[in-house]
N, C-alpha and C positions, 0 to 999 in steps of 0.2 A: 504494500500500500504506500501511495507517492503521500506527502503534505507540507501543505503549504504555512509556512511558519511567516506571521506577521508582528513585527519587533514595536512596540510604543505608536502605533499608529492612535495618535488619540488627540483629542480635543485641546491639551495644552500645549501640545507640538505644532498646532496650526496658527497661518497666521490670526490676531486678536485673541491666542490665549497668553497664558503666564509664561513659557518660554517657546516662545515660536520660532521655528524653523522658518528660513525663506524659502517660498515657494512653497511649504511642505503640504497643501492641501493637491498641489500637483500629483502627490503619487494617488491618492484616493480613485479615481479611473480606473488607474494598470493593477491594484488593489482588489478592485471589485472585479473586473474582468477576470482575473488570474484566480480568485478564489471561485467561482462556476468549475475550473479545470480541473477541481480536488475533493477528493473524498471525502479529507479530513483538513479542518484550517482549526490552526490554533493560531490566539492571540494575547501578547503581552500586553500587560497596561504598569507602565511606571507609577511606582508610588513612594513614599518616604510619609513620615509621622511628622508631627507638626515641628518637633523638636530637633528634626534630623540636622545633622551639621552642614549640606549640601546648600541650607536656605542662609541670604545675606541677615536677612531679622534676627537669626540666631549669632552674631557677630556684629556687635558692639560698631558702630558706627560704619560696618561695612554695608555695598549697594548691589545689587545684581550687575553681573559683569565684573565683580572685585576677583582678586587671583586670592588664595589664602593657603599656606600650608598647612594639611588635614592628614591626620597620619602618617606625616613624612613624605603625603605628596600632594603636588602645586594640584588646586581645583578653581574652578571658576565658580563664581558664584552664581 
């Protein structure tokens, strides 16, 4: 059995959400077309807790787009 595995395709990754991809409402098409071709589609959805370390809020005068060392490695905010 073939499938089709789709990674964070979701509402904050487009553009006018919380971190939006350029363009990324472009893939939505070749998305929907490609999952008709499969038996089985599984789909990720990113998530993190409100406290997670990935968000600038959680970092004292930092903004989205800030660089921060998080476990000994550079993240963006």
């Amino acid at each position: 059995m073939k499938a089709l595995i789709i990674v964070d395709l979701q509402n904050d990754f487009l553009p006018g959400g919380a971190l939006p991809v350029p363009h990324g409402d472009e893939v939505i098409p070749l998305a929907n077309e490609l999952r008709q071709r499969f038996e089985l589609v599984l789909a990720t959805q990113d998530w993190h807790p409100p406290n997670h370390g990935s968000f600038a809020a959680n970092h004292k005068g930092k903004k989205p787009g800030d660089r921060i060392i998080l476990d000994g490695i550079e993240q963006i905010l």
